[in-house]
C-alpha positions, 0 to 999 in steps of 0.5 A: 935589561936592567939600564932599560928597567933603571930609567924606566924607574927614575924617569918614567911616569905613571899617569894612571894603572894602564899608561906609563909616560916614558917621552924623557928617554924613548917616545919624544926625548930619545937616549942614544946610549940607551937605543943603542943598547936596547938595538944590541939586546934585540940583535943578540936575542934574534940572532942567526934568524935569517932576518932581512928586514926590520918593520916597525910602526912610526913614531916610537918604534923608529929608534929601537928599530933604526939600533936593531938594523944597525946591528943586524945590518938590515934595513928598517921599513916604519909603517907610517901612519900619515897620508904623505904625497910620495907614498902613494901607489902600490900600498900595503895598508892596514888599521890600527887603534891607539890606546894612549890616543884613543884614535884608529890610524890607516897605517901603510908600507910601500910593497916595493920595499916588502916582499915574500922572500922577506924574513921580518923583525918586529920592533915596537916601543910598547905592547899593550892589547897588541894592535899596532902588533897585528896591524903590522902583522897583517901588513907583513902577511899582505907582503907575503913575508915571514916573521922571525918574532916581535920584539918589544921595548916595555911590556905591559904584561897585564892587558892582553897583547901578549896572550894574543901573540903568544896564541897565535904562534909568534915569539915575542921578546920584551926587554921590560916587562910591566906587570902593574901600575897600581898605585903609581908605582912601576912593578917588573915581571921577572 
């Protein structure tokens, strides 16, 4: 997605050879027009799939999401990551470590908005060692439900995240892919 790959070029930053800050336009400041287009590729790429819902994993994965629903015209569950006193009874409860913030999460869904007639996208913001991607996996198993596929914003084609999921079976489609950071210079993958 080329709009996607420019503003990575001219607004993201390269903190290291693993971390690729983008909070300009995706993960704290959100470009609508960019979300919005991201949402259209996400729904031209898993269309006549039979998706129902859409799940993603809170706070980055909220806006791309929110545009694929839109498109898709299903609704979007976010994983959430905080205990919160209305989210409390009948949960779907998974754990998962975040690289950037070196942290494990207890991440949960109520069970009554997933169930086993469900046909679930993925949408995250990032896939690196696939962690958020399997705790929502397993979230999504818990329910009883299929999955229709991952999908992800910005790839980092280099640590292991993808492997993972491809050897596992699921079809995973990554608007950008990464395939280095060295030198502080974004690399794509074709």
């Amino acid at each position: 997605m080329d709009a996607l790959k420019q503003k990575i070029r001219e607004e993201g930053t390269v903190l290291s050879e693993q971390v690729l800050k983008v909070d300009a336009f995706l993960n704290h400041q959100i470009d609508p027009l960019l979300m919005q287009q991201i949402g259209h590729e996400f729904a031209r790429r898993f269309a006549g799939l039979g998706i129902t819902k859409i799940v993603t994993i809170e706070a980055s994965g909220i806006a791309p999401a929110v545009m694929a629903g839109l498109e898709l015209g299903v609704p979007v569950i976010f994983a959430r990551k905080y205990q919160s006193l209305t989210l409390k009874d009948d949960l779907l409860t998974s754990k998962v470590f975040s690289f950037t913030k070196q942290t494990e999460s207890t991440i949960a869904i109520s069970a009554k908005h997933l169930n086993a007639d469900d046909h679930v996208l993925l949408i995250d913001d990032f896939l690196a060692n696939g962690h958020a991607a399997r705790a929502l996996i397993d979230l999504i198993g818990q329910a009883g439900a299929s999955i229709a596929g991952v999908g992800v914003v910005i790839e980092k084609s280099f640590q292991s995240g993808r492997t993972d999921l491809d050897a596992r079976g699921y079809r995973v489609e990554s608007l950008a892919r990464i395939s280095s950071l060295a030198g502080g210079t974004v690399s794509f993958q074709e």
